[in-house]
NUKEDREN-738906 format. One record per residue (C-alpha): residue number from 1; residue in three letters; x, y, z. Coordinates in steps of 0.05 Angstrom, whole numbers, padded with zeros to 5 digits. Each point is the difference from the previous one (the first is absolute). Last residue first. Layout:
<recs>
(rec NUM, "ALA", (X, Y, Z))
...
</recs>
This chain:
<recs>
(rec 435, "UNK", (01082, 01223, -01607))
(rec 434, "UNK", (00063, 00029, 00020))
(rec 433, "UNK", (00054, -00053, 00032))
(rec 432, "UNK", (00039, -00004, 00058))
(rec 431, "UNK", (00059, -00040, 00016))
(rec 430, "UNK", (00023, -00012, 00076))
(rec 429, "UNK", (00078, -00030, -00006))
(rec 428, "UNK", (00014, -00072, -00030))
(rec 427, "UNK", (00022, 00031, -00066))
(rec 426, "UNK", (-00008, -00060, -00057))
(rec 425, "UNK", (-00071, -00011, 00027))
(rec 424, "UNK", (-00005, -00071, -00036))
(rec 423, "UNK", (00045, -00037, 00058))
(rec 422, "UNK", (-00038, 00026, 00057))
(rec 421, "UNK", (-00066, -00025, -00034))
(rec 420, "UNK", (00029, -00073, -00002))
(rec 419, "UNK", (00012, 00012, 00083))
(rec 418, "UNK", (-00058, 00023, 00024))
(rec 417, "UNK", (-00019, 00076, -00007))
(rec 416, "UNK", (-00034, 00039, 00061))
(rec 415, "UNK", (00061, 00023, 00032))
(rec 414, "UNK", (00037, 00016, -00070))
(rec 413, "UNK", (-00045, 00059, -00013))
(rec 412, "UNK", (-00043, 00007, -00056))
(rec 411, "UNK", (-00036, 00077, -00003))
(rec 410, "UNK", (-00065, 00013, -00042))
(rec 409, "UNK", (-00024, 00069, 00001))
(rec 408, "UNK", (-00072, 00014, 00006))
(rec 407, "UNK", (-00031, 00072, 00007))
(rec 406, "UNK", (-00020, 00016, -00067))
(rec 405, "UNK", (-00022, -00063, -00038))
(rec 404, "UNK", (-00015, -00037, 00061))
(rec 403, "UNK", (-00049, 00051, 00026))
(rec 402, "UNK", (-00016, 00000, 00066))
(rec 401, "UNK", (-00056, 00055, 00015))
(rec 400, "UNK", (-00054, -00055, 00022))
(rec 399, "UNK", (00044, -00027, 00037))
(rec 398, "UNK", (-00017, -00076, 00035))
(rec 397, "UNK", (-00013, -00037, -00072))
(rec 396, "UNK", (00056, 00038, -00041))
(rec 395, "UNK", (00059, -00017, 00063))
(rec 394, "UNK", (-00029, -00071, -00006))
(rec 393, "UNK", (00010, -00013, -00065))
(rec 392, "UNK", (00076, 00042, -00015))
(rec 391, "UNK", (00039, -00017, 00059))
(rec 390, "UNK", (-00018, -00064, 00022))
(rec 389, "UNK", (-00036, -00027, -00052))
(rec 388, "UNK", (00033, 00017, -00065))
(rec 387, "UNK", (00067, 00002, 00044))
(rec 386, "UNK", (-00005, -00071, 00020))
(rec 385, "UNK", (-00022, -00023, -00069))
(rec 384, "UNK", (00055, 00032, -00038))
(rec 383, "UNK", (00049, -00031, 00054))
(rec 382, "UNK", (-00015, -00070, -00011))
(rec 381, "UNK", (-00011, 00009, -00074))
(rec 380, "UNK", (00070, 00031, -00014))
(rec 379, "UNK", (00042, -00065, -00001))
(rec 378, "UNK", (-00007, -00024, -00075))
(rec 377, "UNK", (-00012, 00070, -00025))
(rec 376, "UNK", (00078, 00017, 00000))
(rec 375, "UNK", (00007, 00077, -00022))
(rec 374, "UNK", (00052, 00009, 00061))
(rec 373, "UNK", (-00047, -00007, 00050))
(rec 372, "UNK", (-00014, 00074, 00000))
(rec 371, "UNK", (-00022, -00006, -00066))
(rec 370, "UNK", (-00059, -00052, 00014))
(rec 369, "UNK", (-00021, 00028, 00051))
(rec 368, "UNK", (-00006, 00061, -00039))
(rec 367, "UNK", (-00043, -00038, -00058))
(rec 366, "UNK", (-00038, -00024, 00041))
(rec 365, "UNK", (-00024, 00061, 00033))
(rec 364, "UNK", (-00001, 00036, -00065))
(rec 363, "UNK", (-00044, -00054, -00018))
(rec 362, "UNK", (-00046, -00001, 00057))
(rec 361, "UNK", (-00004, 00077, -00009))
(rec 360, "UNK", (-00020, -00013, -00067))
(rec 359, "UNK", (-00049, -00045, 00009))
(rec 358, "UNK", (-00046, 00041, 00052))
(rec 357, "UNK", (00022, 00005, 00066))
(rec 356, "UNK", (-00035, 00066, 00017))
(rec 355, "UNK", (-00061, -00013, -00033))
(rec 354, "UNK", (-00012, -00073, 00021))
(rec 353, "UNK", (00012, 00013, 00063))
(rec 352, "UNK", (-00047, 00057, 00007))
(rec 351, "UNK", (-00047, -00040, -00022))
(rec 350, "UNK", (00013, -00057, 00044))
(rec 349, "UNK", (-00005, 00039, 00068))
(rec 348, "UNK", (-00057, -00040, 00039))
(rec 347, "UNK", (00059, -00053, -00019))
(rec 346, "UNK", (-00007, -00073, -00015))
(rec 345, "UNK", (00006, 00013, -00081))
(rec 344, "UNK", (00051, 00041, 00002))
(rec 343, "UNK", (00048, -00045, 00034))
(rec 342, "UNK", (-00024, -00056, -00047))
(rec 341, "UNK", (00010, 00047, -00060))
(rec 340, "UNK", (00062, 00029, 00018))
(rec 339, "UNK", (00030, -00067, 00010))
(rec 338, "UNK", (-00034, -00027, -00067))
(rec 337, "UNK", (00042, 00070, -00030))
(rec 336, "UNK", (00064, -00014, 00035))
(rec 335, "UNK", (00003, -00079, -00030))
(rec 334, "UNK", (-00015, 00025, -00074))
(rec 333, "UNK", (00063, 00052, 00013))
(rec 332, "UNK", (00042, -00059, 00024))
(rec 331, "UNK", (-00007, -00037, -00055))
(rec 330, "UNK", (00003, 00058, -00053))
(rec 329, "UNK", (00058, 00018, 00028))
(rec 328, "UNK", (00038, -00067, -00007))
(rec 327, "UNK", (-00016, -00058, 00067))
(rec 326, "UNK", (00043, -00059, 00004))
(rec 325, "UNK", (00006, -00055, -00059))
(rec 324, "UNK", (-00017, -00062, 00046))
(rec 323, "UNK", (00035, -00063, -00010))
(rec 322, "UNK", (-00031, -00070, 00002))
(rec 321, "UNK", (00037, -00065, 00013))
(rec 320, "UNK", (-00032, -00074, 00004))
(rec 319, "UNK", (-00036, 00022, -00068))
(rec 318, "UNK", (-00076, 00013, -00006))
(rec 317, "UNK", (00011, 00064, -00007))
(rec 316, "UNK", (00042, 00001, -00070))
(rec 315, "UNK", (00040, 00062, -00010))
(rec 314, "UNK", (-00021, 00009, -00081))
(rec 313, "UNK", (00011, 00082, -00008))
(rec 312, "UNK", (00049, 00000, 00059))
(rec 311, "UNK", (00040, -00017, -00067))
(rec 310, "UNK", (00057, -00047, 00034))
(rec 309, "UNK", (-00004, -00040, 00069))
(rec 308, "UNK", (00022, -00071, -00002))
(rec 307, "UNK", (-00032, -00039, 00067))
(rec 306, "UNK", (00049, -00044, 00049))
(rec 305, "UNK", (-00039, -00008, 00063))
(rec 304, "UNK", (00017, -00074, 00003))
(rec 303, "UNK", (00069, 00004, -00029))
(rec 302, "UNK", (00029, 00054, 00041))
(rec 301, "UNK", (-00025, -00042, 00062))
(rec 300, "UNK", (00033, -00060, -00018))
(rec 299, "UNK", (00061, 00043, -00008))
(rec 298, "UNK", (00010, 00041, 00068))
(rec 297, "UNK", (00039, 00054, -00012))
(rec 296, "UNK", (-00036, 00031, -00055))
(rec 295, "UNK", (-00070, 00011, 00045))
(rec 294, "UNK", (00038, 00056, 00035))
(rec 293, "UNK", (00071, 00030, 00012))
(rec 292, "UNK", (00028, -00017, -00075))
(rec 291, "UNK", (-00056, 00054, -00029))
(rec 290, "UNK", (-00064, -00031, -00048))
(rec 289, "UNK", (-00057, -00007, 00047))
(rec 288, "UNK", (00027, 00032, 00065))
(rec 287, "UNK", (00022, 00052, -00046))
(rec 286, "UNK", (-00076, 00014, -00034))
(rec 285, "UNK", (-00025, 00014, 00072))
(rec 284, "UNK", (-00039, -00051, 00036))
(rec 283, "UNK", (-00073, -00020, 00017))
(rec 282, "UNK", (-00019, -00079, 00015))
(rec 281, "UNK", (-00072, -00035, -00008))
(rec 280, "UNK", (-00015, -00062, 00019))
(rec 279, "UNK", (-00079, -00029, -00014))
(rec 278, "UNK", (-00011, -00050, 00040))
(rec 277, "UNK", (-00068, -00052, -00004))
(rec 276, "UNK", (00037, -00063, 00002))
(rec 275, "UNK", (00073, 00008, 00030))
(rec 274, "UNK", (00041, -00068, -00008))
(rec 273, "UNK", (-00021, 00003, -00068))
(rec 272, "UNK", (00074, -00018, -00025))
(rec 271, "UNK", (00000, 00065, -00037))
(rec 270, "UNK", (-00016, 00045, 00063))
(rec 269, "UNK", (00052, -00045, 00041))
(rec 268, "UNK", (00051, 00020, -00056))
(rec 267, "UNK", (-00023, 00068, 00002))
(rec 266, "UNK", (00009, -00003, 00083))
(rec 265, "UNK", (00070, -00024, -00003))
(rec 264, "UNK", (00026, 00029, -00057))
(rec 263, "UNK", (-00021, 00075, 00052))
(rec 262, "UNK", (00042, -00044, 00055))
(rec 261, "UNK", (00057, -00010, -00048))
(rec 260, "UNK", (00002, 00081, -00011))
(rec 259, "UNK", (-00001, 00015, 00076))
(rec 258, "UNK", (00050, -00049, 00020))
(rec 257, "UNK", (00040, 00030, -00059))
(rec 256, "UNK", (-00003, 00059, 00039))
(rec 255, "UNK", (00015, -00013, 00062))
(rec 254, "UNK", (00062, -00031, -00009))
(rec 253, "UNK", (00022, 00064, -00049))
(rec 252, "UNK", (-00024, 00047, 00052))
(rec 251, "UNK", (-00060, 00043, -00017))
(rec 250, "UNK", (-00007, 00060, -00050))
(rec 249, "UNK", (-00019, -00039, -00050))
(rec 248, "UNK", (-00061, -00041, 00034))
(rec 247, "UNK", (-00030, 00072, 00009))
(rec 246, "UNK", (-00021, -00016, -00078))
(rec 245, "UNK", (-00058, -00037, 00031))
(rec 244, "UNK", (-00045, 00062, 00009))
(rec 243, "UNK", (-00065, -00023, 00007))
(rec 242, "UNK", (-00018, -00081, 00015))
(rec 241, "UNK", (-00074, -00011, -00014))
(rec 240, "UNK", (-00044, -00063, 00022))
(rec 239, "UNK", (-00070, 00002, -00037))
(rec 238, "UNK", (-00027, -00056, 00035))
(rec 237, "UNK", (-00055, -00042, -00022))
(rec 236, "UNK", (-00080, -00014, -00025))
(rec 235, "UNK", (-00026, 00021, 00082))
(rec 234, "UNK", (-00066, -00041, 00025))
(rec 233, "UNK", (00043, -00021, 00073))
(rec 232, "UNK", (00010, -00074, -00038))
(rec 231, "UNK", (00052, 00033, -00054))
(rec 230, "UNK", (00026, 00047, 00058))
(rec 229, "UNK", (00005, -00047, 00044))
(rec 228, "UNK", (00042, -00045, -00056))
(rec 227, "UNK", (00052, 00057, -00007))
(rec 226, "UNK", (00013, 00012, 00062))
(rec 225, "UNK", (00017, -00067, 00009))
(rec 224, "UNK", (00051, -00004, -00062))
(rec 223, "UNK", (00029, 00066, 00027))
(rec 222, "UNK", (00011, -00043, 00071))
(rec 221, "UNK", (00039, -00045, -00035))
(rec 220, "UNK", (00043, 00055, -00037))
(rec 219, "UNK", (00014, 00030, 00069))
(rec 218, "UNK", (00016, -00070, 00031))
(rec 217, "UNK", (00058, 00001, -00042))
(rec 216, "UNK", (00028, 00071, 00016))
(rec 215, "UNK", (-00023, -00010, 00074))
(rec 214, "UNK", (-00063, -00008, 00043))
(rec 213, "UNK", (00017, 00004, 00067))
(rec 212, "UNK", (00017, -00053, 00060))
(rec 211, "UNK", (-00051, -00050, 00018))
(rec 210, "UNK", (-00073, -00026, -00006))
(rec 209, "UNK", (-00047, -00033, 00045))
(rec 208, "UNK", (-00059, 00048, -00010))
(rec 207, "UNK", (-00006, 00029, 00072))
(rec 206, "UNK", (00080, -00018, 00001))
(rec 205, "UNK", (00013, 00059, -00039))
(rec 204, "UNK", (-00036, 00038, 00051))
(rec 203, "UNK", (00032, -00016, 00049))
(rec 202, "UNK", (00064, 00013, -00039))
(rec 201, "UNK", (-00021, 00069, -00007))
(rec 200, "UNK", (00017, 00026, -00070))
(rec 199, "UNK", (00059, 00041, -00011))
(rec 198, "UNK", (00001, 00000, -00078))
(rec 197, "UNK", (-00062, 00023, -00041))
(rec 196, "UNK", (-00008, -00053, -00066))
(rec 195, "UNK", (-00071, 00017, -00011))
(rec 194, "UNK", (-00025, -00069, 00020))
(rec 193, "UNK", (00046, 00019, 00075))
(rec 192, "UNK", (-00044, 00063, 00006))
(rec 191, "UNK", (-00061, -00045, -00011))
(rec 190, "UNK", (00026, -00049, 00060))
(rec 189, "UNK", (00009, 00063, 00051))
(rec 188, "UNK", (-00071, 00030, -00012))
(rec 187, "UNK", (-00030, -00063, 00015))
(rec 186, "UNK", (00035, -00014, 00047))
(rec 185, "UNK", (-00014, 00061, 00035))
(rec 184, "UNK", (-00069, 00004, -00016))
(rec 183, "UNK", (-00013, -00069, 00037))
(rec 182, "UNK", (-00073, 00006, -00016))
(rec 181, "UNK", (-00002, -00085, 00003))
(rec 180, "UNK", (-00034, -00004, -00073))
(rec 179, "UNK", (00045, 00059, -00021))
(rec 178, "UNK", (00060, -00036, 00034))
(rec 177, "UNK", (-00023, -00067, -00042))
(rec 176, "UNK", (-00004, 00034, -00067))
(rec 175, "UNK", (00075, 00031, 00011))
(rec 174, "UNK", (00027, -00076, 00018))
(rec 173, "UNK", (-00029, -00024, -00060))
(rec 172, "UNK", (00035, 00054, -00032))
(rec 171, "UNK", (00069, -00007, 00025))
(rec 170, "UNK", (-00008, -00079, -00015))
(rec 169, "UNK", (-00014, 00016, -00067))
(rec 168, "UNK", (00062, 00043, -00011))
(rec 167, "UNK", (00041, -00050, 00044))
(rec 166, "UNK", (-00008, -00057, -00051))
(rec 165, "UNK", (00041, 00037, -00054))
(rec 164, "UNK", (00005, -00037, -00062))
(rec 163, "UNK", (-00041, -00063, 00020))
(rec 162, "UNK", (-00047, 00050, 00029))
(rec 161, "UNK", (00001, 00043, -00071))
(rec 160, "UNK", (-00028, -00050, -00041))
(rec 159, "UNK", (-00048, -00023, 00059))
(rec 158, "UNK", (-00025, 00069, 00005))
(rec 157, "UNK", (-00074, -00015, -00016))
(rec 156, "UNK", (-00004, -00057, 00042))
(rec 155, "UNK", (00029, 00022, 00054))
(rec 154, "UNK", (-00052, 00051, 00001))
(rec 153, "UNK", (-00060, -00045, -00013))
(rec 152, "UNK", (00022, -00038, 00065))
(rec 151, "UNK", (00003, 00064, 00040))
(rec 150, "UNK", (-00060, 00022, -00023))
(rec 149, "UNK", (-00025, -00063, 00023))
(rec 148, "UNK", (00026, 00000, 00063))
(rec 147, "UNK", (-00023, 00072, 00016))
(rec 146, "UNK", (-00067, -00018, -00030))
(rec 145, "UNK", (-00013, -00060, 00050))
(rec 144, "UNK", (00030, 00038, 00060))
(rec 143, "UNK", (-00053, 00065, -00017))
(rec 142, "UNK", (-00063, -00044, 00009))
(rec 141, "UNK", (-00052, 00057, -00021))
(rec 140, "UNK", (00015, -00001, -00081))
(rec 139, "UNK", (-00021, -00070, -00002))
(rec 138, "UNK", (00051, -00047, -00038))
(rec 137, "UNK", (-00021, -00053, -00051))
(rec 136, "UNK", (-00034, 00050, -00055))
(rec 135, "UNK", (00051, 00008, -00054))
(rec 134, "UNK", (-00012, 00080, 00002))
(rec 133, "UNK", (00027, 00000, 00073))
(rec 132, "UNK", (00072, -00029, -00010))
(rec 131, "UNK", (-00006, 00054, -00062))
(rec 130, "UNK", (-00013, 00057, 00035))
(rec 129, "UNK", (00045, -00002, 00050))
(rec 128, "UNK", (00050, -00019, -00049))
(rec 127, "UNK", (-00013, 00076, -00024))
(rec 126, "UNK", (-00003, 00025, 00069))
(rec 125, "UNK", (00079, -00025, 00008))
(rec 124, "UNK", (00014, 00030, -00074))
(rec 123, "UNK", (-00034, 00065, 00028))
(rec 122, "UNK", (00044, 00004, 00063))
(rec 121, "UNK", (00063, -00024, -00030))
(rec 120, "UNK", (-00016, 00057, -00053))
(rec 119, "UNK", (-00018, 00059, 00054))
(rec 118, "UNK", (00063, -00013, 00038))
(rec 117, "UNK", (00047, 00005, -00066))
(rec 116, "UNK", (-00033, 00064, -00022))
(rec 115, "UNK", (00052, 00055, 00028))
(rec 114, "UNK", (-00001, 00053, -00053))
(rec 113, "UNK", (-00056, 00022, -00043))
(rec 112, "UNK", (-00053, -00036, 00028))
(rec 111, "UNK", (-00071, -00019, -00034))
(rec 110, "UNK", (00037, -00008, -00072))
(rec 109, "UNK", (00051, -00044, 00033))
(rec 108, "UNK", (00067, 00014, 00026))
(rec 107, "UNK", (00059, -00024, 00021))
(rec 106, "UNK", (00053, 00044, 00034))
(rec 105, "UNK", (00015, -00038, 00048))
(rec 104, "UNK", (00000, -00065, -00026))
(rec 103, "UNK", (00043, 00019, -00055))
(rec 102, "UNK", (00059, 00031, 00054))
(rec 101, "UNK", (-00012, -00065, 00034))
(rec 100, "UNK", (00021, -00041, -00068))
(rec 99, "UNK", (00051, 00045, -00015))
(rec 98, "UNK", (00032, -00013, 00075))
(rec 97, "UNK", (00002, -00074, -00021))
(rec 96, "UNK", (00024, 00010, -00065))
(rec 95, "UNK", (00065, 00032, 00030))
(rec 94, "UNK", (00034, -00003, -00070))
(rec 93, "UNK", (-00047, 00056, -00021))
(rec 92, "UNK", (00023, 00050, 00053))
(rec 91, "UNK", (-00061, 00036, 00038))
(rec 90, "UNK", (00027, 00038, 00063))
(rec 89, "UNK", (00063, 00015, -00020))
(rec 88, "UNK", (00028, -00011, -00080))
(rec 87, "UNK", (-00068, 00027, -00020))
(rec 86, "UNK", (-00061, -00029, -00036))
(rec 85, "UNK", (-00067, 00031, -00008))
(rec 84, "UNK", (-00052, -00053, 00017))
(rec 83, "UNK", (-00063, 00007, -00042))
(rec 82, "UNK", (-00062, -00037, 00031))
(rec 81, "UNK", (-00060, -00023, -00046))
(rec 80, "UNK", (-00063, -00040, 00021))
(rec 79, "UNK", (-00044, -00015, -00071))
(rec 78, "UNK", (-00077, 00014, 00001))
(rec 77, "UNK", (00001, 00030, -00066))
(rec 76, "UNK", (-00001, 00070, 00024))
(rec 75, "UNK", (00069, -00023, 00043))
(rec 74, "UNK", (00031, -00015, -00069))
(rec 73, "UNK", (-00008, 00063, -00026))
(rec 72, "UNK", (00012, 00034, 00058))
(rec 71, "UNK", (00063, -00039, -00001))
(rec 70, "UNK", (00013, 00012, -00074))
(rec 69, "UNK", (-00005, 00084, 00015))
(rec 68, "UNK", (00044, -00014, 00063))
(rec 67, "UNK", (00059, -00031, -00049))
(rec 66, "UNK", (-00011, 00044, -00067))
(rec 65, "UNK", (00014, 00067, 00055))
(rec 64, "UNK", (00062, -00032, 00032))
(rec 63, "UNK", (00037, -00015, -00064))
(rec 62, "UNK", (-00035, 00065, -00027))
(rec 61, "UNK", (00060, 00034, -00041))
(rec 60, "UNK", (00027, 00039, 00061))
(rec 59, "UNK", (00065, -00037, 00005))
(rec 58, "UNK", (00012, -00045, -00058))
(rec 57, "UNK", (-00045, -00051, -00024))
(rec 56, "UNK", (00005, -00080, 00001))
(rec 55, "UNK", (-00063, -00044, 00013))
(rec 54, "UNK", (00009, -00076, 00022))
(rec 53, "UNK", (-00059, -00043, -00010))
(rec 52, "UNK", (-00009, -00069, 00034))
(rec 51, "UNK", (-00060, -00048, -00001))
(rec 50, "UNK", (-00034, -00046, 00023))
(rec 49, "UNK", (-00063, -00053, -00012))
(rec 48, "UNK", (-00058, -00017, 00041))
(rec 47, "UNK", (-00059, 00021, -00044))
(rec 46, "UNK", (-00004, 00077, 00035))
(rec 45, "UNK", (00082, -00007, -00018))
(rec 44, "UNK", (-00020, -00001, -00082))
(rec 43, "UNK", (-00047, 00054, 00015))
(rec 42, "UNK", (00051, 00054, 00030))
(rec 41, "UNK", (00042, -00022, -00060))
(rec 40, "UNK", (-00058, 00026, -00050))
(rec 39, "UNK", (-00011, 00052, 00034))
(rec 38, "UNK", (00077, 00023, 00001))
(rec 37, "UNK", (00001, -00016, -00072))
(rec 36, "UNK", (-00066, 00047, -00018))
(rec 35, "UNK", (00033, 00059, 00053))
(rec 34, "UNK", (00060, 00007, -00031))
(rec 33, "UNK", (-00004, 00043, -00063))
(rec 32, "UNK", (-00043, 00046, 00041))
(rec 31, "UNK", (00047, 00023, 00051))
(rec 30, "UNK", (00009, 00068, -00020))
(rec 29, "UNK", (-00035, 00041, 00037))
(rec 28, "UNK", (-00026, -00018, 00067))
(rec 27, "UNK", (-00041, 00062, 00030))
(rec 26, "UNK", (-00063, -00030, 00037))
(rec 25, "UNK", (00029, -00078, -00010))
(rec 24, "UNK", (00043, 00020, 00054))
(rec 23, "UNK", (-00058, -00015, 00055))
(rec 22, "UNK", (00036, -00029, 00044))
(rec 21, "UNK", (00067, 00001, 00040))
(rec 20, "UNK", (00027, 00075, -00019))
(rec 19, "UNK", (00066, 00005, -00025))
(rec 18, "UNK", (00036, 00043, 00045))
(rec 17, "UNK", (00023, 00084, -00010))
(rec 16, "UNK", (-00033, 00014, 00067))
(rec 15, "UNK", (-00052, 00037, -00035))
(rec 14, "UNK", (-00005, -00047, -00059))
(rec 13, "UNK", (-00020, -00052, 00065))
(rec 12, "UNK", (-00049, 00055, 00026))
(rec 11, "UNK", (-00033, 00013, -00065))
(rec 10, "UNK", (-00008, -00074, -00022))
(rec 9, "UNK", (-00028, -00028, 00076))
(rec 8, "UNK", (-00050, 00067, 00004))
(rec 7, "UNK", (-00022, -00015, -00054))
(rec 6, "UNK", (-00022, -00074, 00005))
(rec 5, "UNK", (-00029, 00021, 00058))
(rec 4, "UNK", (-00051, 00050, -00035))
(rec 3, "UNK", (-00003, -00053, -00056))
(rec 2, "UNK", (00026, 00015, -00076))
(rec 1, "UNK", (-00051, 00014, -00048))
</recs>
């Protein structure tokens, strides 16, 4: 039974034709064959190891879908995770440094969703806290004597990643001590600088004795740090997930191979354990794979996510490279009914629901989508689910005399396609289609 809230989240995301942020593992289909290895890598960086997965799928097969379903996966476990789509604007890969901010802002926990970066440095702070005060020495009332220890247990702690980059501790002693001095502002100013925010104060830069901004070196230093709160902050790792890499194609040459050295880069780092506790994960099209403008170009990287793909029969997913198979009819039939059901089951209405969008009218539904995209399956599920719900769900639960069978007819127009379903409708003009 799926949570009021929960609900709400799934059925308003499928409204607005978006992958919904939690609670996928409601109506995931199909991902089965790779949940044991994911588990099994998820526990291998809980004991301070890495890893790196890179999944290939064409549009609409469930790049996106597999990704959120692992985070919440991951966050259930106690993991953080952050996915970071990349573009050739405001997130290009060879700009680690603006990578690294776009993961900080959108990291999350299983307490918050989106923005969890504050709450961490504040718990891993409490944490050594706790520990200055569970050896006995210092008395909880004289507040000096615990700041400089927790300071001292701090440095400690990150002295791997002080002789890497010294400012990163520095910036958070200097955040501990505005909190002890209520200078808000500085506070406030030195923990937008940890998350890689350009256009800092200088005075407050020089709160903490620091300089400048953190850059494409400094971002993989300050990765390391994170890293290390989160281990002492009671959290296994970091689920760290980079959607839609196959932009890198359409970028400029220069920029491009930039891109594709920094991703050897980071799975070299991964390899050389300079990451403990990170689990990578990328998301690309089968032509940024295998096609001249992607992986390809750069050789070193070929090599390293080089996987041979035959009988889909024996895809192994514990390999560097997985692929996903898309959705076929029965797929995305299966996925219709559990979204029936959970809509059903939340509604004073449900009966009725369950009459009037019974299995058959889900797959005549499907199987219309699914013909006004040009037969291709593949990229149907994003729309299938946005009319189920939109146009079909809620127009049973609020009329009692709506009746899909008789009064629905299903029109695809090119406004509310993206681009890969633009190129299946073979005549870009409204189509509609008789249930």
């Amino acid at each position: 039974m799926v949570s009021p809230e929960r609900r709400h989240e799934i059925l308003a995301s499928l409204r607005r034709g978006t992958v919904p942020q939690r609670a996928l593992d409601a109506f995931a289909v199909g991902l089965d064959a790779f949940q044991a290895a994911l588990d099994e890598e998820l526990a291998s960086v809980s004991r301070g190891g890495g890893v790196f997965k890179a999944v290939r799928g064409e549009y609409g097969s469930g790049k996106t879908f597999l990704a959120r379903w692992f985070q919440e996966r991951a966050r259930q476990e106690g993991f953080a995770a952050a996915e970071v789509q990349i573009s050739e604007t405001e997130t290009p890969l060879h700009r680690l440094e603006t990578v690294y901010r776009r993961l900080i802002e959108r990291l999350s926990t299983a307490d918050t969703l989106q923005g969890a970066f504050r709450n961490i440095i504040d718990a891993w702070f409490y944490a050594l806290e706790e520990d200055v005060l569970s050896d006995g020495e210092i008395d909880e009332s004289d507040s000096a004597a615990l700041l400089a220890a927790t300071e001292r247990l701090m440095e400690r702690r990150l002295a791997e990643v002080t002789r890497r980059a010294p400012t990163f501790a520095a910036a958070l002693r200097g955040y501990r001590r505005a909190l002890a001095q209520d200078d808000l502002a500085a506070a406030e100013g030195l923990l937008a600088w940890l998350s890689g925010q350009p256009n800092v104060a200088a005075s407050v830069k020089r709160f903490a004795g620091i300089k400048g901004d953190v850059d494409h070196f400094g971002a993989l230093s300050f990765l390391q740090g994170l890293l290390a709160i989160l281990r002492d902050a009671g959290h296994p790792g970091l689920v760290w997930v980079l959607d839609e890499v196959e932009t890198l194609q359409r970028m400029r040459s220069d920029v491009r191979d930039k891109s594709l050295n920094a991703l050897r880069q980071l799975i070299d780092e991964i390899d050389g354990g300079r990451f403990p506790g990170l689990y990578l994960m990328i998301t690309g099209t089968t032509a940024f794979y295998d096609g001249p403008m992607g992986v390809a170009r750069l050789a070193p990287l070929a090599q390293r996510l080089a996987v041979h793909f035959d009988d889909p029969r024996w895809d192994n997913p514990r390999a560097v490279q997985v692929r996903l198979h898309g959705f076929n009819l029965e797929k995305l039939v299966a996925v219709g009914r559990r979204i029936r059901d959970i809509y059903a089951d939340g509604s004073p209405h449900g009966q009725r629901i369950g009459q009037k969008v019974d299995d058959a009218l889900i797959f005549r539904l499907a199987e219309a989508v699914t013909g006004g995209l040009g037969g291709k399956v593949g990229v149907a599920p994003r729309l299938f689910l946005k009319k189920l719900v939109g146009e079909v769900l809620d127009r049973v639960e609020q009329f009692p005399d709506f009746d899909p069978a008789e009064h629905y007819h299903l029109t695809l127009n090119d406004t509310e396609m993206n681009d890969a379903e633009r190129v299946a409708v073979t005549d870009p003009d409204d189509i509609e289609l008789s249930l």
